[in-house]
BASEKE-287993 format. One record per atom (N, C-alpha, C, O): residue in three letters; x, y, z. Coordinates in steps of 0.05 Angstrom, whole numbers, plus 5000, padded with zeros to 4 digits. Example, Ala and Ser with C-alpha at 12.3 -4.5 7.8 and 13.67 -1.06 7.14 Angstrom:
ALA526448865156
ALA524649105156
ALA526449345156
ALA528549345169
SER525749555142
SER527349795143
SER525850015157
SER526850235161
end
This chain:
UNK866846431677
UNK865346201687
UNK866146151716
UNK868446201724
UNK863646021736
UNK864946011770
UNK865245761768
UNK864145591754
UNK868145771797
UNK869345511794
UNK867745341799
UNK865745421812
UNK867845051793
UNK866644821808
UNK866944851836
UNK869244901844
UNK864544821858
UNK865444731889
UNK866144401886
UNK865544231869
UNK867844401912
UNK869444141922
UNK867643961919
UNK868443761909
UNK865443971925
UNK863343851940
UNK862443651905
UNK862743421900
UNK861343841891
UNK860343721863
UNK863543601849
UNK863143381838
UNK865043651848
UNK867943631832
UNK867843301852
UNK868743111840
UNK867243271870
UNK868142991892
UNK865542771877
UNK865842561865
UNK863342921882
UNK860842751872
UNK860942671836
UNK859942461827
UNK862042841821
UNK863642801794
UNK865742491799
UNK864842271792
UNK868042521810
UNK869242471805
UNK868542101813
UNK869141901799
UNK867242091838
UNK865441921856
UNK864141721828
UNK864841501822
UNK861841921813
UNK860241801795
UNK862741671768
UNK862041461756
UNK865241791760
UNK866241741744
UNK867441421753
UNK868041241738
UNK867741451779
UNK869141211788
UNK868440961787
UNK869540761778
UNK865841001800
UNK863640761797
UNK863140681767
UNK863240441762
UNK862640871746
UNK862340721718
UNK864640661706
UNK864440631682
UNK866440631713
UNK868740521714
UNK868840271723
UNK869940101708
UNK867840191747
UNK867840001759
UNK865739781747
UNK866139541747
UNK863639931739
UNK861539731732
UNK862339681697
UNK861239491685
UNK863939831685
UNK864839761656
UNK866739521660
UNK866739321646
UNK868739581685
UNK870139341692
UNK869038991700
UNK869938761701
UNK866439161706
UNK864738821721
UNK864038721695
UNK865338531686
UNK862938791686
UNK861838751647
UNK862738581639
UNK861738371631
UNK866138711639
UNK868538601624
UNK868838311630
UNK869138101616
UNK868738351652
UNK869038061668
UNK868437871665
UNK869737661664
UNK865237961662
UNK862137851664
UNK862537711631
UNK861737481629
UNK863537811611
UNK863337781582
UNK866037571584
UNK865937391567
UNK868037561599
UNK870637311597
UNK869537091609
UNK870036871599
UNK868137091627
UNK866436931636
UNK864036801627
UNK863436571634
UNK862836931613
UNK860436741589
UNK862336621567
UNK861836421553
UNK864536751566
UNK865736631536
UNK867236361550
UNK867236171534
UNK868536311577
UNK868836101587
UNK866735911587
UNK867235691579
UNK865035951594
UNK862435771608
UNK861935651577
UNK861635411573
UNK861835871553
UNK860635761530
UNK861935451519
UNK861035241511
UNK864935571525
UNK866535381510
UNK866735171528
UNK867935011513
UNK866435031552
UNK865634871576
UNK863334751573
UNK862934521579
UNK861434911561
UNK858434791552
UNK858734591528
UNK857734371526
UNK860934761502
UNK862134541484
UNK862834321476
UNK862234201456
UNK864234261499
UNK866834161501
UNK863634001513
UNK862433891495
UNK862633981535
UNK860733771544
UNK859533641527
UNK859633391526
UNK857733871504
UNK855833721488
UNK858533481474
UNK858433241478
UNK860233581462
UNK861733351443
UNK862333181456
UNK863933041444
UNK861933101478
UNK862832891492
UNK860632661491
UNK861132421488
UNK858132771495
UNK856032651490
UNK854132641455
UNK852332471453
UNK854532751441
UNK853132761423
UNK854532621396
UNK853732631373
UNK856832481406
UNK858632331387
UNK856532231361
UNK857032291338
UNK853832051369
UNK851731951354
UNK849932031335
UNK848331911320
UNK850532301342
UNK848232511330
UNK849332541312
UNK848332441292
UNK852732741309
UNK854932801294
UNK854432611272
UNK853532681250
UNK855032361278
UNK855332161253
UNK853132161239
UNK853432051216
UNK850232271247
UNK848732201225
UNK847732451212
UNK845632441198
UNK848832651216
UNK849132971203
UNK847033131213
UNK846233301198
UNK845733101242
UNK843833241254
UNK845333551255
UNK847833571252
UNK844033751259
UNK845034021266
UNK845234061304
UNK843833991323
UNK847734231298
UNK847934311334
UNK845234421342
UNK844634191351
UNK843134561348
UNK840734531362
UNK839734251368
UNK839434121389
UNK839434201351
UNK837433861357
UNK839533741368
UNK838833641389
UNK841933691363
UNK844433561390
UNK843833581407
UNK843133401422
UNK843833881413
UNK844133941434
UNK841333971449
UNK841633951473
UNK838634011441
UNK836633851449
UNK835933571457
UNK834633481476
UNK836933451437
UNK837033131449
UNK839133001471
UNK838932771478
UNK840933141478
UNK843133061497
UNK841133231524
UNK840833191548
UNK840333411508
UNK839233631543
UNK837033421554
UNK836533381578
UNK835733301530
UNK833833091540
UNK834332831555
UNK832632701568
UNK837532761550
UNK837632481558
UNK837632361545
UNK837832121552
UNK837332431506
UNK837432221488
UNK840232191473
UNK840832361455
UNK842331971480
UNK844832011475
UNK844631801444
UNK846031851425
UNK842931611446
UNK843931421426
UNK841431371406
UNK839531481416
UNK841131311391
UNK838331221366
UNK836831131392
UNK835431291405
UNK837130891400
UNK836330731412
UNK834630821427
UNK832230801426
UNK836030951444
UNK833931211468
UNK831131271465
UNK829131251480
UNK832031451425
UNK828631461420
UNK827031291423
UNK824731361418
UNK827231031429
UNK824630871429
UNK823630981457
UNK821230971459
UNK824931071480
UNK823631231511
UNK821831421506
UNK820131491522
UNK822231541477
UNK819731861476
UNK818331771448
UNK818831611430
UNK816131971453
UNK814732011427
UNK814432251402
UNK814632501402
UNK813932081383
UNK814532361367
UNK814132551355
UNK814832631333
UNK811832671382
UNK810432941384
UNK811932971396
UNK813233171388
UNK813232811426
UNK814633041449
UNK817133031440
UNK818933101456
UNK818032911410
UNK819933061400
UNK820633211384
UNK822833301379
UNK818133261375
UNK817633571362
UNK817333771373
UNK817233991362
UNK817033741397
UNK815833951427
UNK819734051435
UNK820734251445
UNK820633851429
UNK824033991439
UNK824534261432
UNK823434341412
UNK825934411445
UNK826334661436
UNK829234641411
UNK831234541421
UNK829534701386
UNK832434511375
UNK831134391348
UNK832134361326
UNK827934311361
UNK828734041330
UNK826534171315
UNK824134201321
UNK828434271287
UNK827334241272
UNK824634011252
UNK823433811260
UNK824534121228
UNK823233891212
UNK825333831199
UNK824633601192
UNK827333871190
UNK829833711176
UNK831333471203
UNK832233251200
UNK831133581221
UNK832333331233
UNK830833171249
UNK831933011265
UNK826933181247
UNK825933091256
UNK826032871232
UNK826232651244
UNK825932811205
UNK826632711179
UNK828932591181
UNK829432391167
UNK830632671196
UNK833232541192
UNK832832351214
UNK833432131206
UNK831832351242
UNK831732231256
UNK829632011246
UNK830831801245
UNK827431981240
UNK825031871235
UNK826831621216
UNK826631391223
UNK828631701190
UNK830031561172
UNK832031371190
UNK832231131191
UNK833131541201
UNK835331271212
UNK833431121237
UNK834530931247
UNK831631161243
UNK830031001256
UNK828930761245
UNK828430561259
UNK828630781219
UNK827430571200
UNK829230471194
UNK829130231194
UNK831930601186
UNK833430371174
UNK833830151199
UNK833129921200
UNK835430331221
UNK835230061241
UNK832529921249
UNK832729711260
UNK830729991245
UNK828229801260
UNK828029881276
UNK828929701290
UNK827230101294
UNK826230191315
UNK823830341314
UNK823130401291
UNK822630421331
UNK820230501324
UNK819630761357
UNK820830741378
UNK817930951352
UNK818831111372
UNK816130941392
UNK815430711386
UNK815031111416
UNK814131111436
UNK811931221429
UNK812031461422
UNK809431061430
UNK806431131426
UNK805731291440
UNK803431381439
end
């Protein structure tokens, strides 16, 4: 078999280098979503203390905090088509919400 020239053995070694490099950016790239995730966490529970207590699921939390809706109360600001329109809420916690709405006496936004 003829030897490799310099020339292809350089452009080899060139291409080996770079996917190296870009496996290394990845790496990076993947410690860094797993930061941001747990930062995103750590936010929602800061705000969604309200939700927690009345056994909503993390989507719809975290739909209703993305909305601006921190407390029962809030819902009386929206209605509740455009909170079926959230990306998050189910029909179990559209039920759950609708219920503790009644028990307190509130009523949503026509």
């Amino acid at each position: 078999m003829a030897k490799q020239s310099a020339a292809k053995t350089k452009m080899l070694a060139s291409q080996a280098k770079k996917a190296a490099a870009e496996r290394r950016a990845e790496k990076e790239k993947s410690k860094t979503a797993t930061a941001s995730v747990a930062d995103n966490q750590e936010k929602y529970s800061e705000l969604d203390g309200d939700w927690v207590a009345i056994g909503l699921a993390a989507p719809a939390r975290r739909a209703l905090v993305d909305d601006g809706l921190f407390t029962l109360s809030d819902l009386r600001k929206t209605s509740l088509a455009a909170l079926k329109e959230l990306h998050g809420m189910g029909p179990n916690a559209i039920r759950v919400l609708v219920a503790e709405m009644k028990k307190a006496d509130l009523s949503f936004r026509k």
